[in-house]
C-alpha positions, -999 to +999 in steps of 0.1 A: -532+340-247-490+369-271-509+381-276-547+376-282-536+341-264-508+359-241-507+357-204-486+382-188-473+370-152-459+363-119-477+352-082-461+372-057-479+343-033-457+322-050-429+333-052-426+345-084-409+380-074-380+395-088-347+396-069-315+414-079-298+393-107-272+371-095-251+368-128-236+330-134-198+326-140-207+327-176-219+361-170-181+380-185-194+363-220-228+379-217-222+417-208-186+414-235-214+406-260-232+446-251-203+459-267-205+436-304-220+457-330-255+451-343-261+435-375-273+457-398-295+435-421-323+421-397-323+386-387-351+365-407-372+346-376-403+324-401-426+313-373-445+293-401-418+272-408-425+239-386-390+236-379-387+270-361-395+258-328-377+228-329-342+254-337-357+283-314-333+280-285-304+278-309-317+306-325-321+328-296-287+320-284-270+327-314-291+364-312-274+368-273-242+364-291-248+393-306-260+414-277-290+422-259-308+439-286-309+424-323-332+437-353-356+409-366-379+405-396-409+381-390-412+362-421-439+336-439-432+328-474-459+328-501-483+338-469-466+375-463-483+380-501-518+381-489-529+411-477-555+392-449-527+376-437-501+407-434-531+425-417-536+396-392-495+392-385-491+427-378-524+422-354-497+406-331-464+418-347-450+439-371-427+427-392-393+442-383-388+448-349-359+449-322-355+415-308-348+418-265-333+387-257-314+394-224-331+391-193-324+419-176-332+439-207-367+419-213-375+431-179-365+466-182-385+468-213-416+452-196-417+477-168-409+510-187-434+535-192-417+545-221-438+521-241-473+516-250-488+481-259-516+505-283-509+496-322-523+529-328-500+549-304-478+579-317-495+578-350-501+612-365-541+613-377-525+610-415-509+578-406-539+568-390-560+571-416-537+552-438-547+524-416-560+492-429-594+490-408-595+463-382-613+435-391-650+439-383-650+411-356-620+423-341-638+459-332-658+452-301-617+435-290-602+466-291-609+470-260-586+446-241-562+448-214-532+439-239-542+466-259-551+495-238-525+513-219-528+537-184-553+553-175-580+529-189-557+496-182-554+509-144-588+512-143-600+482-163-571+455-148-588+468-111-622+460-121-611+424-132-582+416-109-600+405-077-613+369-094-576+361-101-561+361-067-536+334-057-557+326-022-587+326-047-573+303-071-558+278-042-596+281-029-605+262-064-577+236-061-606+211-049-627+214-077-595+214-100-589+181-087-624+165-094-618+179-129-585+165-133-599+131-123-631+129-140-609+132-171-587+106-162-615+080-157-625+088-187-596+083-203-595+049-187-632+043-193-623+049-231-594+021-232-614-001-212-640+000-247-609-004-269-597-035-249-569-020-234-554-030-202-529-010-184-500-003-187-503-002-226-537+018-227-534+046-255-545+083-256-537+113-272-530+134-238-535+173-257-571+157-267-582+135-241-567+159-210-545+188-217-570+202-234-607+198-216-587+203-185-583+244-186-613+245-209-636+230-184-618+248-153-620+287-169-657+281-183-670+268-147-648+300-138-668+324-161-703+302-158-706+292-190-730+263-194-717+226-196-745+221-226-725+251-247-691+241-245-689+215-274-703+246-296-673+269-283-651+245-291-656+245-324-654+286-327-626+285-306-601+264-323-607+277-359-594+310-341-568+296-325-557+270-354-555+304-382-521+316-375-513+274-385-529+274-418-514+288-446-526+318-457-527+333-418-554+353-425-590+351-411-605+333-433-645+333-434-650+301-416-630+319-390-645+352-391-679+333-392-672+311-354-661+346-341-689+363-347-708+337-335-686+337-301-694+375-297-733+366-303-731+343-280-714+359-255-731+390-257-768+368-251-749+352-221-742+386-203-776+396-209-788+367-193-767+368-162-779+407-155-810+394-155-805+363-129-768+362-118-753+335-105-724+328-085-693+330-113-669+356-130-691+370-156-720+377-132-697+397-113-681+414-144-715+427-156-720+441-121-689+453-113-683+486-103-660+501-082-655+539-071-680+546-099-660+526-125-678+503-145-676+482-177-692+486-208-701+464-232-669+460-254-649+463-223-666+432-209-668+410-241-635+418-244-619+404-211-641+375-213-629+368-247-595+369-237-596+354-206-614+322-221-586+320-245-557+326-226-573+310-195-569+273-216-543+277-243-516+285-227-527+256-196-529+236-220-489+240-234-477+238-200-493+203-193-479+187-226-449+207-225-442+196-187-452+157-192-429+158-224-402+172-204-402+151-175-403+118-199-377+125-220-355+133-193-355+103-167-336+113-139-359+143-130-385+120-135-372+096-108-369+125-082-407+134-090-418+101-085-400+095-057-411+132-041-444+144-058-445+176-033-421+187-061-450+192-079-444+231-077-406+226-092-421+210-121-445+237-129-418+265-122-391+245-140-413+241-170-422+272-175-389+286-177-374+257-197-399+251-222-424+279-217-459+282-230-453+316-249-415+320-269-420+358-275-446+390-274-440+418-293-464+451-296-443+474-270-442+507-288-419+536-280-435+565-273-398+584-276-365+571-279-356+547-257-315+532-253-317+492-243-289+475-240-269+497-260-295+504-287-317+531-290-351+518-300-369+552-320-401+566-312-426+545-331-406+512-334-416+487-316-395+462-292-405+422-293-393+405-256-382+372-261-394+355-228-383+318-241-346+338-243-347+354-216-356+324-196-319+306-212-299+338-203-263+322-189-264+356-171-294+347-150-299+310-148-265+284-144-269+258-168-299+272-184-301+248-209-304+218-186-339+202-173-338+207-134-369+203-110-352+211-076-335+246-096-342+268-067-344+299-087-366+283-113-396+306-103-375+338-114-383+325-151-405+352-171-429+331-186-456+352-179-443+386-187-435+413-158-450+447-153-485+459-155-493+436-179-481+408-161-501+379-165-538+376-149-540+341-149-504+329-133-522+319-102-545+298-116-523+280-140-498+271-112-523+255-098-535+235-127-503+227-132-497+209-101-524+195-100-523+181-132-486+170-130-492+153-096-523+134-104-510+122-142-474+104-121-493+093-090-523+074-110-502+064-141-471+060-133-461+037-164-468+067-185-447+073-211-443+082-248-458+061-278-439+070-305-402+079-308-393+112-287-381+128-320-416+122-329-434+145-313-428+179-330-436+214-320-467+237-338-457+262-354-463+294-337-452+320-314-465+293-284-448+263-279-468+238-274-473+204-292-508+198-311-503+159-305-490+135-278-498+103-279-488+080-249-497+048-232-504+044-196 
């Protein structure tokens, strides 16, 4: 999952660590920008408009012109008029907020203490009660890593951090595989019905791959039955599809699947203390360590969110990668031509176009100067990743599509810090997977309609909702 669907991260396994910046000749234009003046009327981002996405990068550049640090104002049209709707936006972010689009600065404010990711945090008890409540199926949510900060994250990020491991998650690359193929054939299988011979056999590749992929990898993961998962499915994308309709808010069909989820859910856990079996929620109900244990919101919680940001953000990698690779030829030569580049294609696409644009919900807890400007206690600070990842002072050409970058992997695509990301490793490994398997069996594949076609959602992830190719 940004955050219901955000993933924080980097693999220190592979390679994803953080060396010293090594600022680009374009750097001089970058740090003269620190000493511009900050607008003072807040920059209007809509992230319902379908076109943002398509603009972001301009946008975001146009912001570094500025400086590190610009003051921003989420907007929705008719949609900011519904109360349901304001109450879900400022779920993930408030409305005005400081805008971190440099990437040394998105790092610093990633790893200081100096914020807290709790929307309740330095709220006197008055302004607390002034509240609008949480949404009755959110409660038992409240819970979750992205919204807890130390002590309880500490203790609850230990309790669940052992089943994401990088060794772990290469242990799985076998039965990531089968997955990845069993799809496939019955992608073929499908055109095969249709009367469709290679190499013009169509399929919608979110539908038919990108999406089952992840789904089916994280729920063997967690051991959720096989015979459930066309149930979850429908749950899980009215969730996931609310921030697209207009309106925003949770409507009751929503509300409805989620409480459903959390039924279901909570019946599963119930069942695996009483026979466990070898997968992540049997362990989670019987983890314990040092006396630490997790309770039931606590659990329902991390499975929640690691079902959703254990597929939706997979699944914006694969589309956005095979996208990338076909509308730009050349890098799709060298792939071909060296599929142990695999990796560089995962790495490359995550920082070019990755999975989550921005996250906000970093509160300061006192003042705090970035960049240049002090953020006040109470205000909270939204890191652009998708900015950060373009930043002339980190990456040379950033705006250019390149497999063999060598620094690729310094991108920040899954945050940085104690909230980075607890499902990196296992997405770089679908990833490969995924990319290597799609160019070595199909290697006609390619677009079906017109690149300018195929259009971004509209969202704070980038991903596309349709893409339709022939193989």
């Amino acid at each position: 999952m940004s955050e219901l669907p955000h993933v924080d991260s980097f693999d220190p396994e592979d390679g994803g660590g953080l060396a010293p910046p090594s600022k680009s000749e374009n750097s001089g234009a970058t740090d003269a920008a620190h000493e511009e003046a900050r607008p003072v009327e807040p920059v209007e981002l809509d992230i319902s408009d379908p076109n943002f996405m398509a603009n972001a990068y301009d946008t975001y550049a146009d912001l570094r012109a500025k400086g590190p640090v610009s003051r921003v104002r989420f907007a929705g049209g008719e949609e900011e008029e519904s109360g349901d709707g304001e109450e879900s936006r400022e779920f993930f972010f408030r409305s005005e907020t400081y805008f971190v689009t440099y990437y040394d600065e998105v790092i610093a404010t990633l790893l200081d203490r100096r914020y807290s990711v709790d929307p309740r945090s330095g709220m006197s008890e008055e302004q607390l009660e002034q509240q609008p409540p949480m949404p009755e199926e959110f409660q038992p949510l409240s819970r979750s890593i992205l919204l807890l900060d130390p002590p309880d994250h500490t203790r609850l990020r230990k309790l669940v951090q052992p089943s994401f491991t990088g060794r772990g998650m290469q242990a799985l690359r076998g039965s990531i595989q089968q997955i990845v193929d069993d799809l496939l054939d019955k992608a073929e299988r499908d055109a095969a019905e249709r009367g469709e011979v290679a190499p013009n056999r169509g399929m919608d590749l979110i539908e038919a791959f990108a999406y089952p992929f992840p789904v089916t990898v994280i729920s063997d993961m967690l051991g959720i039955p096989r015979e459930d998962r066309e149930t979850i499915r429908g749950w899980t994308e009215n969730l996931l599809s609310a921030d697209r309709r207009r309106g925003r808010g949770l409507d009751e069909e929503v509300r409805a699947g989620l409480r459903e989820f959390i039924d279901y859910l909570q019946d599963l856990f119930e069942r695996k203390r009483r026979a466990p079996t070898d997968d992540m929620i049997s362990r989670l109900v019987h983890a314990e360590e040092d006396g630490d244990i997790l309770d039931e919101d606590e659990v329902l919680s991390t499975v929640f969110l690691m079902f959703l940001a254990g597929h939706v953000t997979t699944v914006n990698l694969v589309g956005n990668g095979v996208v990338a690779l076909l509308t730009h030829p050349d890098q799709l030569a060298k792939f071909k031509a060296d599929p142990e580049l695999a990796k560089g294609v995962v790495e490359e696409t995550l920082r070019y176009w990755g999975p989550v644009d921005f996250i906000g919900r970093r509160i300061a807890k006192e003042d705090v100067e970035v960049g240049g400007t002090v953020i006040p206690s109470g205000e909270q600070a939204t890191v652009s990743l998708a900015s950060a990842n373009r930043d002339p002072g980190r990456f040379v050409n950033p705006d250019v599509f390149d497999i063999t970058r060598a620094d690729a992997n310094r991108h920040l695509a899954f945050g940085k810090g104690i909230h980075v990301c607890l499902g990196a490793p296992l997405a770089r490994v679908e990833g490969q997977v995924a990319f290597d398997t799609l160019f070595r069996r199909f290697p006609e594949l390619r677009l079906a309609v017109p690149a300018e076609e195929v259009r971004w959602g509209s969202s704070f992830l980038r991903g596309f909702a349709r893409l339709p190719v022939l193989f």
